[in-house]
PQR file with spaces between the fields and no chain letter, atoms N, CA, C, O and H, PARSE charges and radii, in Angstrom:
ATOM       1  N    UNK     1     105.640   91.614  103.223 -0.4000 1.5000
ATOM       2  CA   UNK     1     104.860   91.622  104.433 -0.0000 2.0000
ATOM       3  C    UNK     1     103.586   90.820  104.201  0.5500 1.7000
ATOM       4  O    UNK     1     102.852   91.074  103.246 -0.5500 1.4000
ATOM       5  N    UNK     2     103.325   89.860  105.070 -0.4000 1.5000
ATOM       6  CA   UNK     2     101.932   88.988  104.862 -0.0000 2.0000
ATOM       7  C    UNK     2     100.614   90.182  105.507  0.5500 1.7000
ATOM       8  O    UNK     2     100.755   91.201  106.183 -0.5500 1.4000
ATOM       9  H    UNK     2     103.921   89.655  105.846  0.4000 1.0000
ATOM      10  N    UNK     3      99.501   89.595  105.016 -0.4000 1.5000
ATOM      11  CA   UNK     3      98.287   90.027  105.130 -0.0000 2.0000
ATOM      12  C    UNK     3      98.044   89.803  106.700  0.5500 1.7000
ATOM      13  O    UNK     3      97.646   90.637  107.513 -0.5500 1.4000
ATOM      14  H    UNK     3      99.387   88.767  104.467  0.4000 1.0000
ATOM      15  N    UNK     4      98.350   88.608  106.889 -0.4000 1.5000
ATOM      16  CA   UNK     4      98.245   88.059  108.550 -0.0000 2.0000
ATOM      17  C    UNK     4      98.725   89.224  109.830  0.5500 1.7000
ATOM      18  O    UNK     4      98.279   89.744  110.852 -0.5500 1.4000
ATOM      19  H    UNK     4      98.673   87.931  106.228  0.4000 1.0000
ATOM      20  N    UNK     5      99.815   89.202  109.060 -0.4000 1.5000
ATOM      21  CA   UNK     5     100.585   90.433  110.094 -0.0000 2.0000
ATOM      22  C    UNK     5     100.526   91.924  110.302  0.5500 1.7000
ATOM      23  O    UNK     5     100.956   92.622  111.219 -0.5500 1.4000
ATOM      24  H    UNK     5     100.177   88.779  108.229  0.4000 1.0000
ATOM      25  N    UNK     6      99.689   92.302  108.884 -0.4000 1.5000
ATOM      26  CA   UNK     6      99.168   93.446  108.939 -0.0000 2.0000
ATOM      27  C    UNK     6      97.509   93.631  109.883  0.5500 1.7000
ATOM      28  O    UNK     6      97.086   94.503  110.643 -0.5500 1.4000
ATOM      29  H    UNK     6      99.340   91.734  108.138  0.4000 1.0000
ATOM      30  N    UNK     7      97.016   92.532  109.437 -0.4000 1.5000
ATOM      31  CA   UNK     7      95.700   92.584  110.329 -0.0000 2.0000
ATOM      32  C    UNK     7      95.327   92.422  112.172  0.5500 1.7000
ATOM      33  O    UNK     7      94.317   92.482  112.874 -0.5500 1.4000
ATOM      34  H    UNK     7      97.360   91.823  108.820  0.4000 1.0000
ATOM      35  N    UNK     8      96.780   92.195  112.380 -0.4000 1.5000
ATOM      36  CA   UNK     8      97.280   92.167  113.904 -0.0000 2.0000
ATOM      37  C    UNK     8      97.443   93.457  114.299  0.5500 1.7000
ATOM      38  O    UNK     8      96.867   93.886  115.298 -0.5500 1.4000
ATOM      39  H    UNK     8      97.601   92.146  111.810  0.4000 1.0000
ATOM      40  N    UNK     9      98.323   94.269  113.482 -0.4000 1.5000
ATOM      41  CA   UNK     9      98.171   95.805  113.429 -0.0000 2.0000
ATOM      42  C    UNK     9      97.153   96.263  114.047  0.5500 1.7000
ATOM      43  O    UNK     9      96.085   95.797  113.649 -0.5500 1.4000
ATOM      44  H    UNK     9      98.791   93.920  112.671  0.4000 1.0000
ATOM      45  N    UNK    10      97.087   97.129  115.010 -0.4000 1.5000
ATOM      46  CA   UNK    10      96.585   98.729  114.828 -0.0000 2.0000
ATOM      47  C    UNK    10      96.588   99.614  114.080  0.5500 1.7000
ATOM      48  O    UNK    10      97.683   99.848  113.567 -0.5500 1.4000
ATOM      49  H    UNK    10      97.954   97.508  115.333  0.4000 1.0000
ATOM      50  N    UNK    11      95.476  100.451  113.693 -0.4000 1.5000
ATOM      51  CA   UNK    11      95.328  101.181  112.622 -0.0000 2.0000
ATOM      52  C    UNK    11      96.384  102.048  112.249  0.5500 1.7000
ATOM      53  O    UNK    11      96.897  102.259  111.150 -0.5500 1.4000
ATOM      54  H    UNK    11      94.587  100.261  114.110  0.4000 1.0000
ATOM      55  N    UNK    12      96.652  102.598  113.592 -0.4000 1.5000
ATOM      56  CA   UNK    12      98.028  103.730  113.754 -0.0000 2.0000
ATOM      57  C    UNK    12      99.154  103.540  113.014  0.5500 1.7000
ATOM      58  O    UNK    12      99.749  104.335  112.287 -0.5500 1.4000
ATOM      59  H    UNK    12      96.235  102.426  114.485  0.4000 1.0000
ATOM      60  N    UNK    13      99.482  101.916  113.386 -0.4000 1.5000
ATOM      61  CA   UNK    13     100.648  101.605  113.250 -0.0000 2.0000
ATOM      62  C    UNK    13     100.550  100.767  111.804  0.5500 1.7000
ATOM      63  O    UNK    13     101.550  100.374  111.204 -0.5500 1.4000
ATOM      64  H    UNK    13      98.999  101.270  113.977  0.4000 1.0000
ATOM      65  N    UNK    14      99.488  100.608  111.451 -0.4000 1.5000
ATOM      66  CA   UNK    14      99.308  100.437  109.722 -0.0000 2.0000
ATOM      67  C    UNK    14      99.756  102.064  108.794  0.5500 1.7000
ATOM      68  O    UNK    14     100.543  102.269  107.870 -0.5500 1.4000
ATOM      69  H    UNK    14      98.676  100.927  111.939  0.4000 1.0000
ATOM      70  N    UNK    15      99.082  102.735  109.359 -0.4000 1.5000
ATOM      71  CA   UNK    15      99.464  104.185  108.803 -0.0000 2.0000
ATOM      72  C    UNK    15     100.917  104.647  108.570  0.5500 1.7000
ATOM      73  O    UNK    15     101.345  105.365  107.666 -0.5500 1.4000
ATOM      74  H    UNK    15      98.443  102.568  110.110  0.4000 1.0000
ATOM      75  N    UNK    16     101.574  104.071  109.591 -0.4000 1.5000
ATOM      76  CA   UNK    16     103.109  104.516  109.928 -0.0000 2.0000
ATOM      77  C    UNK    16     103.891  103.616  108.929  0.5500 1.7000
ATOM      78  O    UNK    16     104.966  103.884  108.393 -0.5500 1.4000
ATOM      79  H    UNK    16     101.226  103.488  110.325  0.4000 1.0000
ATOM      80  N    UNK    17     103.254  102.672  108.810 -0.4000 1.5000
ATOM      81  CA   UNK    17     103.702  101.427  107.796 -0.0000 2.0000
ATOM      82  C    UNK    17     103.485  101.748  106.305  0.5500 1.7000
ATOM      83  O    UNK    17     104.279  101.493  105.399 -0.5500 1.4000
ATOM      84  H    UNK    17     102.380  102.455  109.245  0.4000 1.0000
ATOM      85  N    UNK    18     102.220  102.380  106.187 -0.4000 1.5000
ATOM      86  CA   UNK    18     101.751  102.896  104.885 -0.0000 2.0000
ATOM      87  C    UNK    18     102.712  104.137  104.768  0.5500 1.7000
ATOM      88  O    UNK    18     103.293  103.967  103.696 -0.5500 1.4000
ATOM      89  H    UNK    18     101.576  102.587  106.923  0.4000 1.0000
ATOM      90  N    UNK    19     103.172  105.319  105.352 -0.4000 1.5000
ATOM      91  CA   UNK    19     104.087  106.312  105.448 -0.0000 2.0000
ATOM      92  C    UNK    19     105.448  105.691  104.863  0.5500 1.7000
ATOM      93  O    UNK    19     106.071  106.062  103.868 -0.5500 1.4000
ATOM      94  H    UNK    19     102.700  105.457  106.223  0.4000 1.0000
ATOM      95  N    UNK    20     105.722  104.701  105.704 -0.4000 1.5000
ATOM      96  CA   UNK    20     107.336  104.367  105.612 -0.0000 2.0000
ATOM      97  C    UNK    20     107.413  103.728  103.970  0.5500 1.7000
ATOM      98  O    UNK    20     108.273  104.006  103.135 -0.5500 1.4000
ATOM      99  H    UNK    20     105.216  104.400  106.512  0.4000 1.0000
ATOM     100  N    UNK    21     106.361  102.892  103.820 -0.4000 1.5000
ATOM     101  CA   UNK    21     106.798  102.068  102.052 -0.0000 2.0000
ATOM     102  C    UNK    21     106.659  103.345  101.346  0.5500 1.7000
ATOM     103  O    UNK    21     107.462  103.278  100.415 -0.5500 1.4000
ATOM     104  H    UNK    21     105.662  102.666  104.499  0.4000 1.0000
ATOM     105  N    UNK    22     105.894  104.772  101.298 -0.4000 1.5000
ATOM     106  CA   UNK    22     105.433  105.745  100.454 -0.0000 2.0000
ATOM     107  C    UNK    22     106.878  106.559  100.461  0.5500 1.7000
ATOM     108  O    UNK    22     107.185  107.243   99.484 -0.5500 1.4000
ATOM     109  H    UNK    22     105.242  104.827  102.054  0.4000 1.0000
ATOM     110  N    UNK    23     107.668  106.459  101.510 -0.4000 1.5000
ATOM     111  CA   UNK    23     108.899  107.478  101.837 -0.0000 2.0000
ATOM     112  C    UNK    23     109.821  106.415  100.763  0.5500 1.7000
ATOM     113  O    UNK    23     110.121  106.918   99.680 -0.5500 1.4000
ATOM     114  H    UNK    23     107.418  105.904  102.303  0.4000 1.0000
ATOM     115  N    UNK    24     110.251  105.050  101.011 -0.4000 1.5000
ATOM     116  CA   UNK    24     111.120  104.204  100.283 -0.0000 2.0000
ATOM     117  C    UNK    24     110.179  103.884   98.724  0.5500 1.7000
ATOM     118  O    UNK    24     110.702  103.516   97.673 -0.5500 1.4000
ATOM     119  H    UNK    24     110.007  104.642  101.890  0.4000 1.0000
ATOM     120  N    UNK    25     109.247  104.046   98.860 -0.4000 1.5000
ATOM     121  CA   UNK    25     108.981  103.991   97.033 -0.0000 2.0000
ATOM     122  C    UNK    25     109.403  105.410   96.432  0.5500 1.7000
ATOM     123  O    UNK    25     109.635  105.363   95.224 -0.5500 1.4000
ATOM     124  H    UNK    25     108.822  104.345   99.714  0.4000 1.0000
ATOM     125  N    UNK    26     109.564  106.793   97.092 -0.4000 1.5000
ATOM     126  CA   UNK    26     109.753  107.784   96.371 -0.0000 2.0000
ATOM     127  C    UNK    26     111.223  107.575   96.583  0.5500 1.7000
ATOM     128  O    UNK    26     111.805  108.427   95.911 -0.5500 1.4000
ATOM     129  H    UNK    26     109.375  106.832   98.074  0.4000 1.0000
ATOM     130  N    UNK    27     112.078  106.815   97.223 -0.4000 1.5000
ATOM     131  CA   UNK    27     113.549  106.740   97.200 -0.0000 2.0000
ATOM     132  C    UNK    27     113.714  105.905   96.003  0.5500 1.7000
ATOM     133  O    UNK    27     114.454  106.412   95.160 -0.5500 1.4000
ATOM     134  H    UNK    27     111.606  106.123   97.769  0.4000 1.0000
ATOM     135  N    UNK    28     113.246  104.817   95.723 -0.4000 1.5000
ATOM     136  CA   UNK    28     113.868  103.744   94.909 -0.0000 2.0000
ATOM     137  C    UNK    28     113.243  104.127   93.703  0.5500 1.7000
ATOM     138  O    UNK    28     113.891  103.721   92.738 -0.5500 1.4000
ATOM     139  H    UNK    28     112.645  104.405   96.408  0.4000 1.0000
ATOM     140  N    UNK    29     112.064  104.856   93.343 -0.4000 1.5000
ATOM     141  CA   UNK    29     111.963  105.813   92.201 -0.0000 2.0000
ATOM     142  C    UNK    29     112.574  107.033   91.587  0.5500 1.7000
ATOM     143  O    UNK    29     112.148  107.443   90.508 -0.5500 1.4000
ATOM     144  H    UNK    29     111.538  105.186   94.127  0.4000 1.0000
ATOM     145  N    UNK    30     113.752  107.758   92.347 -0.4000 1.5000
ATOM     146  CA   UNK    30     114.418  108.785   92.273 -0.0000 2.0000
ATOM     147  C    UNK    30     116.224  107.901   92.123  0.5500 1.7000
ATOM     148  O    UNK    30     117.197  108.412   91.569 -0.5500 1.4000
ATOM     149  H    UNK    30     114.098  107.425   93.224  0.4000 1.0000
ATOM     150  N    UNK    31     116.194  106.765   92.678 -0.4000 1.5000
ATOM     151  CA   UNK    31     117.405  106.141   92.505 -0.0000 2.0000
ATOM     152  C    UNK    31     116.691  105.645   90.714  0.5500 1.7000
ATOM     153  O    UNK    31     117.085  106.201   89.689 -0.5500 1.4000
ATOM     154  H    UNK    31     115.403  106.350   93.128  0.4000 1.0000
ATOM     155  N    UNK    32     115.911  104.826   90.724 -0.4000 1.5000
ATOM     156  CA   UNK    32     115.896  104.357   89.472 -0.0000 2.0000
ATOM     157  C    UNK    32     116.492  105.192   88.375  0.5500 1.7000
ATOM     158  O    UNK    32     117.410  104.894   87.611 -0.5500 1.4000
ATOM     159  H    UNK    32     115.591  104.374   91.557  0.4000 1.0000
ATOM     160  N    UNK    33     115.550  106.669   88.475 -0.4000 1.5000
ATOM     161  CA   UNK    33     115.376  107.248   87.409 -0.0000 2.0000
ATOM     162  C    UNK    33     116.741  107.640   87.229  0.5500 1.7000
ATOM     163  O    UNK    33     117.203  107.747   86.093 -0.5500 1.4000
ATOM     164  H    UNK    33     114.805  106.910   89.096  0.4000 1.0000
ATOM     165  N    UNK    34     117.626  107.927   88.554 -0.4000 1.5000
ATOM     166  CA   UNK    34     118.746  108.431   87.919 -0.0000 2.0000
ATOM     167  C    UNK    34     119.891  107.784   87.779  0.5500 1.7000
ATOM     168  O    UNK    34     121.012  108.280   87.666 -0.5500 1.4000
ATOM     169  H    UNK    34     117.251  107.840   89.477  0.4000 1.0000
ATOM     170  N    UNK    35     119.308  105.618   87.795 -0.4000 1.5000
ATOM     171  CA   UNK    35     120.744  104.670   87.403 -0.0000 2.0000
ATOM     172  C    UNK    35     120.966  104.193   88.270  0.5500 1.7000
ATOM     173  O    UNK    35     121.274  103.034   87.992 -0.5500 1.4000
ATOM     174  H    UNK    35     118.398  105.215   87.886  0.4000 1.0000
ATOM     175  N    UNK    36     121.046  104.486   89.967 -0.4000 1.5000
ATOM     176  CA   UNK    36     121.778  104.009   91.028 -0.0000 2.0000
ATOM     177  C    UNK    36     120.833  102.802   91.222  0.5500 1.7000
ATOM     178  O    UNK    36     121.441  101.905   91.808 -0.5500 1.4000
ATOM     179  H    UNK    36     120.796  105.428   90.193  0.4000 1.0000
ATOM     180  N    UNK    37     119.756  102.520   90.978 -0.4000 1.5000
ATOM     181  CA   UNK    37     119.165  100.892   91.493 -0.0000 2.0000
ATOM     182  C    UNK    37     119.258   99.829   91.295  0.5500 1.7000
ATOM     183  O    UNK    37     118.587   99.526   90.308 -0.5500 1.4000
ATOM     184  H    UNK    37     119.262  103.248   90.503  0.4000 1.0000
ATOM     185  N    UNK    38     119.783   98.985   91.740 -0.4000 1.5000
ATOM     186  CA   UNK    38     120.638   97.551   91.523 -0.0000 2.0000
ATOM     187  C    UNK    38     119.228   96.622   91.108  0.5500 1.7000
ATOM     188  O    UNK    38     119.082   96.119   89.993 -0.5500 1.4000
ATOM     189  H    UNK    38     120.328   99.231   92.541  0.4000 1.0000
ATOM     190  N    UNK    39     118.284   96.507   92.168 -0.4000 1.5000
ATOM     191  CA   UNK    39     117.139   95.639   92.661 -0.0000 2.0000
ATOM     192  C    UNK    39     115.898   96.290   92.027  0.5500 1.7000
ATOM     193  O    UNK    39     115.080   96.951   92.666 -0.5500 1.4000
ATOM     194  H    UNK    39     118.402   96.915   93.074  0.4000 1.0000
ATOM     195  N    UNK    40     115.839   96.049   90.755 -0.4000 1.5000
ATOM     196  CA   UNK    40     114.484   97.117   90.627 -0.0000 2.0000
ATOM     197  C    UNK    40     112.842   95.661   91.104  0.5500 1.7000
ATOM     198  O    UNK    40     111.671   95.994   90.922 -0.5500 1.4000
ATOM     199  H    UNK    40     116.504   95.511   90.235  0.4000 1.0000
ATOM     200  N    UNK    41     113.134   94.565   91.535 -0.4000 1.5000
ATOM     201  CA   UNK    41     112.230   94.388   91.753 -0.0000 2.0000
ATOM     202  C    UNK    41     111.972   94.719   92.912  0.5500 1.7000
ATOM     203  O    UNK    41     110.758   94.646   93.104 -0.5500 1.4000
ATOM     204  H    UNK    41     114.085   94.295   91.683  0.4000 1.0000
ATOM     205  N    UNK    42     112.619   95.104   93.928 -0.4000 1.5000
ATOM     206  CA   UNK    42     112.073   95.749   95.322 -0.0000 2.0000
ATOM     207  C    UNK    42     111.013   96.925   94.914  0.5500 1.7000
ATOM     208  O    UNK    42     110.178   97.129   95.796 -0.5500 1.4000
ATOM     209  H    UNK    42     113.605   95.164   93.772  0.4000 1.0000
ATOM     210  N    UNK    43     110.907   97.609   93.931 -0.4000 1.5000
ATOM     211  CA   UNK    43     109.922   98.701   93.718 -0.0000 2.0000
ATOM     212  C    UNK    43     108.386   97.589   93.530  0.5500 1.7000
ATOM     213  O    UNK    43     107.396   97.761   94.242 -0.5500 1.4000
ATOM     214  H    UNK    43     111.585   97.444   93.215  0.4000 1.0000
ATOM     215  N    UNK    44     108.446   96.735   92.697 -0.4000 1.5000
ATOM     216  CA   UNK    44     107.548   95.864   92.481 -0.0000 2.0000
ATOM     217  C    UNK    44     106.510   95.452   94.067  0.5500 1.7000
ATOM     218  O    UNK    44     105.393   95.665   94.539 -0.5500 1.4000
ATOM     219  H    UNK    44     109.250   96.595   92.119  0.4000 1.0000
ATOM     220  N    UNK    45     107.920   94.677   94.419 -0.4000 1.5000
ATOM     221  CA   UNK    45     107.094   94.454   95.870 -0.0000 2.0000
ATOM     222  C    UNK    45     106.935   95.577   97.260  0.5500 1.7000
ATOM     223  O    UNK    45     106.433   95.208   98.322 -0.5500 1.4000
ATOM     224  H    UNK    45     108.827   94.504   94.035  0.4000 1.0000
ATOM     225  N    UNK    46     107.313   96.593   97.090 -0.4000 1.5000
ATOM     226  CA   UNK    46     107.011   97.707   97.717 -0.0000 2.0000
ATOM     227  C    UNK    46     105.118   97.535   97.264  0.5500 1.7000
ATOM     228  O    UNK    46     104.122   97.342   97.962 -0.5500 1.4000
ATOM     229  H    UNK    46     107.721   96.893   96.228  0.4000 1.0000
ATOM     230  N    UNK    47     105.310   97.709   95.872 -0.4000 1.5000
ATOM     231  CA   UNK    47     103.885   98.312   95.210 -0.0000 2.0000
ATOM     232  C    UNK    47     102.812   97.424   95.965  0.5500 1.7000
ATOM     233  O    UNK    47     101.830   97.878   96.553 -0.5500 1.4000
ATOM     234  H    UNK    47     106.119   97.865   95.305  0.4000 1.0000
ATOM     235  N    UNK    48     103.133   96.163   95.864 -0.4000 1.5000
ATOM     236  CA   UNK    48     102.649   94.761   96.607 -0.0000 2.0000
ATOM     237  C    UNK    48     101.365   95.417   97.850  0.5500 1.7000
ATOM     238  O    UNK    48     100.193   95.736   98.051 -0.5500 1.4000
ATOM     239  H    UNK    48     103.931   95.794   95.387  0.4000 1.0000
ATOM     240  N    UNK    49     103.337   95.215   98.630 -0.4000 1.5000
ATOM     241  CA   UNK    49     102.810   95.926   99.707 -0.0000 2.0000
ATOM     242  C    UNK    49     101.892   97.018  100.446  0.5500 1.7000
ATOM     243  O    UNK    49     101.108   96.992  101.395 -0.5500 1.4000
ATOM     244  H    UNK    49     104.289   94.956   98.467  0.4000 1.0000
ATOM     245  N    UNK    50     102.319   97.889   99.646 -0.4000 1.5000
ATOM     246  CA   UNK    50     101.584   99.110   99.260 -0.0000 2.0000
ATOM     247  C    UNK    50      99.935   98.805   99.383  0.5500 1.7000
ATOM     248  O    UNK    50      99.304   99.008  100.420 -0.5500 1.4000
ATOM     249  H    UNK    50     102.956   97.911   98.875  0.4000 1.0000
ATOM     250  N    UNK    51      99.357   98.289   98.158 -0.4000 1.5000
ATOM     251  CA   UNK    51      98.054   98.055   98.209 -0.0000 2.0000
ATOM     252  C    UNK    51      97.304   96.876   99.382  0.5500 1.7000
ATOM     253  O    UNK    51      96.227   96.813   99.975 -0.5500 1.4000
ATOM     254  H    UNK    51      99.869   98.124   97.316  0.4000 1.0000
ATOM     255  N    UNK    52      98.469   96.090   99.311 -0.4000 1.5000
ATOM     256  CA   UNK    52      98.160   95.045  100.677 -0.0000 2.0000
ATOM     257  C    UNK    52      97.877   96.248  102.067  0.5500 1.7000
ATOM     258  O    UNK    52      97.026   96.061  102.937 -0.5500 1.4000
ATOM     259  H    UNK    52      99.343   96.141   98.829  0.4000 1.0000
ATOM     260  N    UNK    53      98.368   96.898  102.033 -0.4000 1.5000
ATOM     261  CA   UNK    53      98.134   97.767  103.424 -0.0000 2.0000
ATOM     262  C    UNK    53      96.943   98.817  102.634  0.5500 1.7000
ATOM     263  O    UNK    53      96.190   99.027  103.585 -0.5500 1.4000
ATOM     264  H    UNK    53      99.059   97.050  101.327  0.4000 1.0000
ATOM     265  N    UNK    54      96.588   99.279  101.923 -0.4000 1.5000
ATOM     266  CA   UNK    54      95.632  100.001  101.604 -0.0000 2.0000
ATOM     267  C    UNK    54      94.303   99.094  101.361  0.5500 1.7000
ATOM     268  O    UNK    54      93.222   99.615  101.086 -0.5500 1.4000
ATOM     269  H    UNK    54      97.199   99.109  101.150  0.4000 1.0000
ATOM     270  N    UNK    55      94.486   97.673  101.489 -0.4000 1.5000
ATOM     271  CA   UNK    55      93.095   96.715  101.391 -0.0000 2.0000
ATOM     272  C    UNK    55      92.547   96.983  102.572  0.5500 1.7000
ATOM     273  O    UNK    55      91.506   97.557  102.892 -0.5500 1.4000
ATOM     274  H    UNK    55      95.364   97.251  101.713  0.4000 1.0000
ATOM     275  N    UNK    56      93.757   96.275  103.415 -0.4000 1.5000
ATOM     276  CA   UNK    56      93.645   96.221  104.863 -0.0000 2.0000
ATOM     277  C    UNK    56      92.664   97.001  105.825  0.5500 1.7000
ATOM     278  O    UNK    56      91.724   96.756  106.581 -0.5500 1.4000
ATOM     279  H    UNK    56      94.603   95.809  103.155  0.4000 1.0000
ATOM     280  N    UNK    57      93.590   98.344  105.265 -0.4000 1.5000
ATOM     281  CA   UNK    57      92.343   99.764  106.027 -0.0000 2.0000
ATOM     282  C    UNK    57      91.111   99.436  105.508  0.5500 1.7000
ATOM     283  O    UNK    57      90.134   99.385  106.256 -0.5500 1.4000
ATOM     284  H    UNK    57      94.354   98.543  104.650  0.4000 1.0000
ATOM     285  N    UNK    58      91.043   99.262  104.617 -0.4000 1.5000
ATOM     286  CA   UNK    58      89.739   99.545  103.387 -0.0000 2.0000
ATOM     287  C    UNK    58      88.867   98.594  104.580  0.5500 1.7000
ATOM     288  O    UNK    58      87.894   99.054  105.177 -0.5500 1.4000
ATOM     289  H    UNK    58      91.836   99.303  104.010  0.4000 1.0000
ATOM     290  N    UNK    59      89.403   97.197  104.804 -0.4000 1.5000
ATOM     291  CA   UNK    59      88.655   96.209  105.337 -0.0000 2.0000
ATOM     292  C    UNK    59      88.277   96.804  106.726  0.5500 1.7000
ATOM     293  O    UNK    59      87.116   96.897  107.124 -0.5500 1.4000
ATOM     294  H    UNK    59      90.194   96.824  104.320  0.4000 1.0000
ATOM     295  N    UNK    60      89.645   97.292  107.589 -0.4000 1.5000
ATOM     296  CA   UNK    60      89.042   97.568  109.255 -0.0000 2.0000
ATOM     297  C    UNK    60      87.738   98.888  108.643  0.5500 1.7000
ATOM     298  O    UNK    60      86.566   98.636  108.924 -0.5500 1.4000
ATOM     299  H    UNK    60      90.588   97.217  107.265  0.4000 1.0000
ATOM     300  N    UNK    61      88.020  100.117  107.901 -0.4000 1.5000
ATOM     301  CA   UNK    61      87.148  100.652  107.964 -0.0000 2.0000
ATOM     302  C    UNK    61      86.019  100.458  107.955  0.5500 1.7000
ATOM     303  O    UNK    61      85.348  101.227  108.642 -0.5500 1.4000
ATOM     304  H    UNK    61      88.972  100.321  107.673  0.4000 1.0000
ATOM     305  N    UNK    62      85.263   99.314  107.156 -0.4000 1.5000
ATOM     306  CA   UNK    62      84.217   99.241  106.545 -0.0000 2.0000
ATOM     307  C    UNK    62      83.703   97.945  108.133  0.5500 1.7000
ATOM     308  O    UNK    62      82.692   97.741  108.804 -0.5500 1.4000
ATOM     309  H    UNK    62      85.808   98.689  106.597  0.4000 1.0000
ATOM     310  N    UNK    63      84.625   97.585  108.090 -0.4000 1.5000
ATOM     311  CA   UNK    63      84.447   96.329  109.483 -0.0000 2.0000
ATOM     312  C    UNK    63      84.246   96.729  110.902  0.5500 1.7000
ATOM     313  O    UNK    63      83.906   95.942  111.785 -0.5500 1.4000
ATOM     314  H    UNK    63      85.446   97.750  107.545  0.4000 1.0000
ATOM     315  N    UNK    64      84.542   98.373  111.119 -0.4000 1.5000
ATOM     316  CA   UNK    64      84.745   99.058  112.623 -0.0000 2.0000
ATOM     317  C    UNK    64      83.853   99.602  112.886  0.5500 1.7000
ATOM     318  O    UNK    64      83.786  100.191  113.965 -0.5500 1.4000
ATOM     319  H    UNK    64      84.818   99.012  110.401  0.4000 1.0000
């Protein structure tokens, strides 16, 4: 996910976004651990993502 497209976002719908990668990083960490993960770099760029959307807020907060 680009930075661009997150900052188009609404806060709400950054949150829901931040929810959904936190629900699929505890999936592809529970597949890892127990063998089933083909793609372990999708956990990588989850993580990416992850903090890319936790800048983001960081920025509207301090900016609103």
């Amino acid at each position: 996910m680009k930075a661009k497209d997150l900052k188009e976002l609404t806060k709400e719908e950054i949150l829901k976004k931040k929810k959904d990668l936190k629900e699929e990083m505890f999936n592809l960490r529970f597949q890892h651990s127990t063998g089933q993960l083909e793609n372990t770099a999708r956990i990588t760029l989850l993580r990416k993502d992850f903090a890319r959307i936790e800048t983001i807020l960081r920025h509207k907060e301090l900016h609103t």
